[in-house]
C-alpha positions in Angstrom: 0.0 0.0 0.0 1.1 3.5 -1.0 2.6 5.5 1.8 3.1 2.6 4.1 6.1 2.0 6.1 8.3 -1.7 6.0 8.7 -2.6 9.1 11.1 -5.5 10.1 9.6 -8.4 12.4 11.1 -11.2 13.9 7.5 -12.7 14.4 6.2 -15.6 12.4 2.8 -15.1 13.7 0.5 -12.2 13.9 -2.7 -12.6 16.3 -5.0 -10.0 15.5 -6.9 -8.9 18.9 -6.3 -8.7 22.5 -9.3 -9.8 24.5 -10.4 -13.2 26.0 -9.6 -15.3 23.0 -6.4 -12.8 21.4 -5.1 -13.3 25.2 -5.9 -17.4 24.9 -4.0 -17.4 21.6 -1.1 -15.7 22.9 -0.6 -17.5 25.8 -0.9 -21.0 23.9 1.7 -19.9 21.1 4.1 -18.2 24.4 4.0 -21.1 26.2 5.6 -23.1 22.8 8.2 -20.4 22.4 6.4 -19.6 19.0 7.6 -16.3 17.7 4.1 -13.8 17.7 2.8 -10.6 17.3 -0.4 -9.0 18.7 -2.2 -6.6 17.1 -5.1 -4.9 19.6 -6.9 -1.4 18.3 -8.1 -0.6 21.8 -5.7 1.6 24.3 -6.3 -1.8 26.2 -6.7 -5.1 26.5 -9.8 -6.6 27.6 -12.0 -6.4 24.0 -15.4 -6.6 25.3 -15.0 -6.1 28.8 -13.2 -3.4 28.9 -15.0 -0.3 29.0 -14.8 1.9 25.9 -13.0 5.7 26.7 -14.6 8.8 25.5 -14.8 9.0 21.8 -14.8 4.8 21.6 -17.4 3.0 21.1 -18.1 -0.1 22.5 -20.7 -2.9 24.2 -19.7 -2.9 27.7 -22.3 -0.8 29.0 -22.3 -0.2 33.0 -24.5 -3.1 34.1 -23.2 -6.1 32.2 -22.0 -9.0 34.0 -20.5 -12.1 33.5 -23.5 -14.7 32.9 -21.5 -17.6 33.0 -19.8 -18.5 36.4 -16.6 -17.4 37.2 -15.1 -20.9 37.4 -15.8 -21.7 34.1 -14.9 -18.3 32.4 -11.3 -17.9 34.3 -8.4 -19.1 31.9 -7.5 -22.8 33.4 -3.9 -21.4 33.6 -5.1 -18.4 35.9 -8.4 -18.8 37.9 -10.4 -15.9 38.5 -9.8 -14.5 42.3 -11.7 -15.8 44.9 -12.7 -12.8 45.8 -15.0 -12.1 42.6 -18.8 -12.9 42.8 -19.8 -15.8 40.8 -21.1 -13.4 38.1 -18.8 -10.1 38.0 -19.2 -7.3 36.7 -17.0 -6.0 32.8 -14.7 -4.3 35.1 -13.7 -6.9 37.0 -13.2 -9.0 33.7 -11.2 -6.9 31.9 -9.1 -6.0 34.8 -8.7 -10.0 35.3 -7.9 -10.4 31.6 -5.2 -7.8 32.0 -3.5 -9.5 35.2 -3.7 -12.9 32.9 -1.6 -10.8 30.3 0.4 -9.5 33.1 1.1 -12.4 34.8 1.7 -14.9 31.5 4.2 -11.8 30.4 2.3 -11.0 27.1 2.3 -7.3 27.2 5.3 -6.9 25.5 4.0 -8.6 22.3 1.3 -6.7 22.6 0.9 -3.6 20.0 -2.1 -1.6 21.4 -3.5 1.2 19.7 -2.9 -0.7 16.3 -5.3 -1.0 14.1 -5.5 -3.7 11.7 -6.3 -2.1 7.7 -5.3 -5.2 5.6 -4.6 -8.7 5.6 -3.7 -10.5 2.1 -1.8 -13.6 0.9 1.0 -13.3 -1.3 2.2 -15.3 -4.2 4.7 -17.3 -1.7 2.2 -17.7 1.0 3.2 -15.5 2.9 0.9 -13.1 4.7 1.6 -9.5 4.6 -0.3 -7.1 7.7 -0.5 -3.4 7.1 -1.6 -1.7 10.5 -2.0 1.6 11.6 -0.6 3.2 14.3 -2.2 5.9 17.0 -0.7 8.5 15.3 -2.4 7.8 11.9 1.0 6.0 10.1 0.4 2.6 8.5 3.2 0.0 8.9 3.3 -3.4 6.4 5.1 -6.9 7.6 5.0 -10.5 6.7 4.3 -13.2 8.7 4.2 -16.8 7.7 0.4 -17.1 10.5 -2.2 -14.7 11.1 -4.5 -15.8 13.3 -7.9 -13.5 14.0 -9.1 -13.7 17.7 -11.3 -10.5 17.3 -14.3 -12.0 18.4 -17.9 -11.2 16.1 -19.4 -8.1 18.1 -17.9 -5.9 15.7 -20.3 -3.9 13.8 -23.3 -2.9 14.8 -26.7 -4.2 13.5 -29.6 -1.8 13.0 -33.0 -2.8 11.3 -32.5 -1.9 7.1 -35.0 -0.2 7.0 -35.9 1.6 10.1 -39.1 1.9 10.9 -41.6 4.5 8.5 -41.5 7.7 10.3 -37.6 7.1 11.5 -36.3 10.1 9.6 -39.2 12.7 11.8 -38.6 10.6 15.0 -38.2 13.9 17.6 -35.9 11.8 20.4 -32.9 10.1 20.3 -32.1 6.4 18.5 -29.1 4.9 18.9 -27.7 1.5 19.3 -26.8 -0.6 22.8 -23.5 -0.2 21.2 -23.4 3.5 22.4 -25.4 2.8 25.7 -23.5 3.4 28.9 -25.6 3.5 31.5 -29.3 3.9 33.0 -28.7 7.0 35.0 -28.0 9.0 31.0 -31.6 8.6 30.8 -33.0 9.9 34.5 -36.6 10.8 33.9 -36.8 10.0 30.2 -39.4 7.5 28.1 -37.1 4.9 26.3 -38.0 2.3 24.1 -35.9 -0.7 24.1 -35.9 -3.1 21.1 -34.5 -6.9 20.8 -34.7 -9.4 23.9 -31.2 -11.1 23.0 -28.6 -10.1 26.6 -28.2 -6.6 25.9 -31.8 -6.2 25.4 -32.8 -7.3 28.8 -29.6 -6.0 30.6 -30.0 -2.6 28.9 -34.3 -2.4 29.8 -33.5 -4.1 33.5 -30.4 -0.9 34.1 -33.2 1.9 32.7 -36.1 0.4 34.4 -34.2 2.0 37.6 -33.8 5.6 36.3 -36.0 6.1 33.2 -39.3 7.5 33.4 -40.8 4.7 31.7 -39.0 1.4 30.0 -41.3 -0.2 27.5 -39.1 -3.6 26.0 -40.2 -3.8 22.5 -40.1 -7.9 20.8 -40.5 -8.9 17.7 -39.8 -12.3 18.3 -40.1 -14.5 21.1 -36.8 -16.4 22.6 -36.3 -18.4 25.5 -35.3 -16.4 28.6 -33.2 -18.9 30.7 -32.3 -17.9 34.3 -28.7 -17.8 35.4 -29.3 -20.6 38.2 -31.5 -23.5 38.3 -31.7 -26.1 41.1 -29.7 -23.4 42.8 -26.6 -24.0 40.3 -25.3 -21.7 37.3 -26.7 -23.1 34.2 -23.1 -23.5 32.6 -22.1 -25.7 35.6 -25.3 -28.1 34.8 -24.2 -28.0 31.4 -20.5 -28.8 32.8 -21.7 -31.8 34.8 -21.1 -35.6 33.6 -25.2 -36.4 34.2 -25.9 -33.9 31.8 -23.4 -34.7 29.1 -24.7 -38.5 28.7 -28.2 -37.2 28.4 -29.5 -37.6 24.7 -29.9 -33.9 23.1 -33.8 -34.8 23.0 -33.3 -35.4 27.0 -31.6 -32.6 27.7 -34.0 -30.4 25.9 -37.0 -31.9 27.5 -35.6 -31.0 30.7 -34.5 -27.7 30.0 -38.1 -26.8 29.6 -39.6 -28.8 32.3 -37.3 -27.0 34.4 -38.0 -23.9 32.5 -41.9 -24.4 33.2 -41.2 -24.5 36.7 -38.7 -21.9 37.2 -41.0 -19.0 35.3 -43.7 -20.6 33.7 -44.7 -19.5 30.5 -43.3 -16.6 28.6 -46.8 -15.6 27.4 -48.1 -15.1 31.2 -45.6 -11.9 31.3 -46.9 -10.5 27.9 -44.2 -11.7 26.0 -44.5 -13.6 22.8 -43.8 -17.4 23.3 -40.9 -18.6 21.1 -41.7 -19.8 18.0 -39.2 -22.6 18.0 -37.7 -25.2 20.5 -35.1 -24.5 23.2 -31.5 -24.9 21.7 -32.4 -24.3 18.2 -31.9 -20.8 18.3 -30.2 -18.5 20.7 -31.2 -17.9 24.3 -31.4 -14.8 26.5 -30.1 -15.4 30.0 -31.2 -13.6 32.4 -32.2 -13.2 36.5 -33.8 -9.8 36.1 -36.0 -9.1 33.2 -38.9 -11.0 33.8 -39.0 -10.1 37.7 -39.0 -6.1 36.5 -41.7 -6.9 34.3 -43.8 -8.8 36.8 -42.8 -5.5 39.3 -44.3 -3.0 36.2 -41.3 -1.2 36.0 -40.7 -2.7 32.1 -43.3 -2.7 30.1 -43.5 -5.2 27.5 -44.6 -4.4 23.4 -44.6 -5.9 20.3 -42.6 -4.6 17.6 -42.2 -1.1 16.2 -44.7 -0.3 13.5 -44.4 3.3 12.9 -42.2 6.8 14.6 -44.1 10.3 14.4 -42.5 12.9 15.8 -42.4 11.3 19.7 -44.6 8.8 19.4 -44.0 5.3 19.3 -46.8 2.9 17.4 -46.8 -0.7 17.7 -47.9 -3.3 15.5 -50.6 -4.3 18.4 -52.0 -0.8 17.8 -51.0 0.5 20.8 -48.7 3.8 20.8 -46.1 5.5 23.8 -44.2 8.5 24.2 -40.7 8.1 24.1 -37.6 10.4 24.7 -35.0 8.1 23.1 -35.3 4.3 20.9 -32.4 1.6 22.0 -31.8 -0.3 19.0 -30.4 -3.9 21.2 -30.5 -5.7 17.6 -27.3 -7.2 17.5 -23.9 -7.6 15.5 -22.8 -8.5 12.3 -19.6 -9.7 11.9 -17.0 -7.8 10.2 -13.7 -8.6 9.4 -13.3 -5.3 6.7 -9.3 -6.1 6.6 -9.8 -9.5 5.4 -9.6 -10.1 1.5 -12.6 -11.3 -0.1 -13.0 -15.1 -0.8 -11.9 -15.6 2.7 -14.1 -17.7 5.1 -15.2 -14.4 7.2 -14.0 -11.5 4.9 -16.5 -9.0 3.7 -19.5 -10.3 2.9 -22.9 -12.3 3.9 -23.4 -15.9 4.8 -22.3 -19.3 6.8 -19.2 -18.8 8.4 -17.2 -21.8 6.1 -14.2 -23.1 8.9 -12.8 -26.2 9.4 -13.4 -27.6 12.6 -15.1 -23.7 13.5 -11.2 -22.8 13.0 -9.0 -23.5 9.8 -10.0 -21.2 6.8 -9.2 -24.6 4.3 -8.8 -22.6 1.1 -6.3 -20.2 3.0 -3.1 -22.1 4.2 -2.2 -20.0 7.5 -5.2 -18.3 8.3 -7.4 -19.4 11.2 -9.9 -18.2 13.5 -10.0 -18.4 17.4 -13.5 -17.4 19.1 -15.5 -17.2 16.4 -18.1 -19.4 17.8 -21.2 -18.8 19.9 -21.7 -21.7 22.8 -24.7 -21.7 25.0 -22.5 -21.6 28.3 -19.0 -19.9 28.7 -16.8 -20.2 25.5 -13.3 -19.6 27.5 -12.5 -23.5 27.9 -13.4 -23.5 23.6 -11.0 -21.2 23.2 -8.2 -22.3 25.0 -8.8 -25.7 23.4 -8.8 -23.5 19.6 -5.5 -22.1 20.3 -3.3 -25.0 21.6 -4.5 -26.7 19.0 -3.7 -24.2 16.5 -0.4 -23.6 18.3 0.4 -27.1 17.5 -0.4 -26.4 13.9 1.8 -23.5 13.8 4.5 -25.1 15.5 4.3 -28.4 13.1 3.0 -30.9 15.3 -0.1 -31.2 13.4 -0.3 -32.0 10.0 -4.3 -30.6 8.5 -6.0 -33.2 6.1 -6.8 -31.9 2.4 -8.5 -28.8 1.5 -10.8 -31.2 -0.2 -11.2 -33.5 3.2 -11.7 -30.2 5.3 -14.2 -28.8 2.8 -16.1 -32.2 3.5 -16.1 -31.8 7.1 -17.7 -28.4 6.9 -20.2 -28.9 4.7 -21.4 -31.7 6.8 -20.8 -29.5 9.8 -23.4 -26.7 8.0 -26.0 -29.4 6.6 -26.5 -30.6 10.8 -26.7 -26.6 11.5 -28.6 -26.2 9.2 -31.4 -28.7 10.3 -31.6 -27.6 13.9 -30.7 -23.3 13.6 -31.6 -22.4 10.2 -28.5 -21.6 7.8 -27.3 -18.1 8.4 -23.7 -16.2 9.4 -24.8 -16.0 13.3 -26.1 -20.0 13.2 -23.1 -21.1 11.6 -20.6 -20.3 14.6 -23.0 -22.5 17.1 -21.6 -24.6 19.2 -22.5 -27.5 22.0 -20.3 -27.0 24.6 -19.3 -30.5 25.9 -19.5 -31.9 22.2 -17.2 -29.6 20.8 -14.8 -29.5 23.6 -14.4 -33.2 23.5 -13.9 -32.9 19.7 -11.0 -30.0 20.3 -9.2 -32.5 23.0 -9.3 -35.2 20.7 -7.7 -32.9 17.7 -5.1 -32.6 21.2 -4.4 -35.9 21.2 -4.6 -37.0 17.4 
């Protein structure tokens, strides 16, 4: 690229991202002496969990939390302190994921404030990085590995089109993306829309300061509470009994239990789901149905219409409303990526063998870019000492035409339970794919 600089690297690898799985990958390559670079745009690490600065934007908004327990999310290396609450809160996680960096001495492979602008394959196979620095000057070096642990809640996702009336709407609309916190909003009427985590986090944190919260849902998803039985869901799902249940077994007493625990969605004015527990995402959460049942989050269809400051619903019903929270979601975006590539720019399944090995593109591969029903930091150690073992040649991939087979078969069993999509296609079981991952360790 025109105007960039040649920088020399010792690195054979270049890990692009610094939070929970950048961190993972890092560690894993470290701990085999593997020469690396990390790439991390933030004036941190922590991705996610760190709190975005002024002029940054970023999802972790005040109230989010940890909703998988602590045990499971804390890298096996480097427990989370004892001191933590089961669930914690995003500052206690990033400040955890920087003492893991700290204490695993990664921060001095660590480029923050770099910003990755291109990513492409040379003639030789060798992959050339051009990134930019905080000061605005783009740098280009060659590394035989890239490896992308940016994680998928990149870009936000807005409805296309908004709503008729958008363009006169007399409040604010923004996405959760640029939500901080509920006390912003002291006294206002805000409409919330999407029931996914942020939805519910987002309505449960303004149902405390906002005039009125009214959650708007187009669709109805399972709302699963953190504990049942008096244990964090991700610990059942951690727990041999469960793991030699049939799936049909474990879904029929997921909503058994579910019945029990809240009864039926409908009974809070909620649309029931239209499909069957674990064959599309769920929203966990302790909060949202008890501030519904307490009035202080009022639950609506979807958006129909905007005029001026009022808010019409498809049920016919209309409110008032100071500001719209858009809690729709992320696409994922990997702009730097060339197209062709298994998650470069554009729309679709997310094609990776074994969720990890672009097949088409020898030294490219993917850690964290899958979306588990529990906590995804044992998947993601188990990604990157696998692909550390790659790197370092202890591993030897099958054919692009073998690993081509694998996903396609991969997609077509997706496909039957999720739908085919981009988000469906980085769905994982927890306890099936883990075992999967240690027997790729052992192969």
């Amino acid at each position: 690229m025109d105007g960039s600089r040649a920088v020399p690297t010792a690195a054979t690898v270049c890990v692009i991202g610094a939070g929970l799985s950048g961190l993972a990958t890092a560690h894993a390559l470290s701990v085999r002496g593997i020469d690396f670079v990390c790439l991390e745009k933030s004036p941190d690490v922590g991705g996610i969990w760190r709190r975005a600065g002024a002029g940054e934007r970023g999802p972790a908004y005040g109230s989010l939390h940890l909703n998988t327990a602590k045990q499971l999310t804390g890298y096996s290396d480097f427990p989370m302190p004892d001191e933590l609450p089961l669930y914690p809160r995003h500052s206690d996680v990033a400040a955890y994921l920087r003492s893991f960096a700290e204490w695993a001495g990664l921060l001095p492979r660590i480029e923050l404030r770099t910003e990755v602008v291109s990513v492409r394959q040379d003639a030789d196979g060798v992959w050339t990085v051009i990134s930019r620095d905080a000061l605005g000057e783009e740098s280009e070096r060659r590394f035989e590995q890239v490896i992308v642990a940016s994680g998928h809640n990149t870009e936000a996702a807005l409805p296309n089109p908004l709503p008729p009336g958008a363009d006169s709407f007399a409040g604010r609309i923004l996405h959760s993306m640029d939500f901080r916190d509920g006390s912003d909003f002291a006294g206002q009427r805000v409409v919330v829309v999407g029931m996914g985590a942020s939805g519910v986090d987002i309505a449960s944190d303004l149902s405390r300061h906002a005039a009125q919260t009214v959650l708007s849902v187009r669709r109805g998803l399972h709302v699963v509470p953190k504990q049942l039985f008096g244990m964090s869901v991700d610990l059942i799902a951690d727990a041999p009994w469960w793991n030699e249940m049939s799936f049909p077994e474990q879904r029929s007493f997921v909503e058994q239990a579910l019945l029990v625990a809240r009864g039926k969605l409908s009974d809070y004015g909620l649309p029931e789901p239209d499909h069957a527990i674990f064959s599309s995402a769920v929203t966990i959460s302790d909060e949202i149905l008890s501030r519904i049942r307490h009035g202080a989050v009022i639950p609506k269809p979807a958006i129909d219409s905007l005029d001026g400051r009022r808010v019409a619903f498809t049920d016919g019903t209309s409110v008032e409303a100071d500001a719209i929270v858009y809690c729709t979601g992320f696409r994922m975006a990997f702009p730097f990526l060339p197209a062709g590539c298994p998650a470069g720019p554009r729309r679709g399944a997310v094609e990776l063998y074994k969720r990890v090995v672009a097949a088409d593109r020898p030294g490219l591969y993917f850690v964290g870019l899958i979306r588990p029903v529990g906590s995804i930091t044992r998947l993601v150690e188990a990604q990157a000492r696998w692909v550390a073992r790659i790197v370092d040649g202890d591993v030897t991939l099958p054919s692009a035409d073998v690993m081509r087979e694998e996903i396609s078969t991969y997609l077509t069993g997706i496909e039957e339970r999720y739908g085919r999509s981009e988000g469906s296609s980085i769905q994982v079981d927890v306890g099936p794919y883990l075992r999967e991952l240690r027997e790729l360790q052992d192969a």
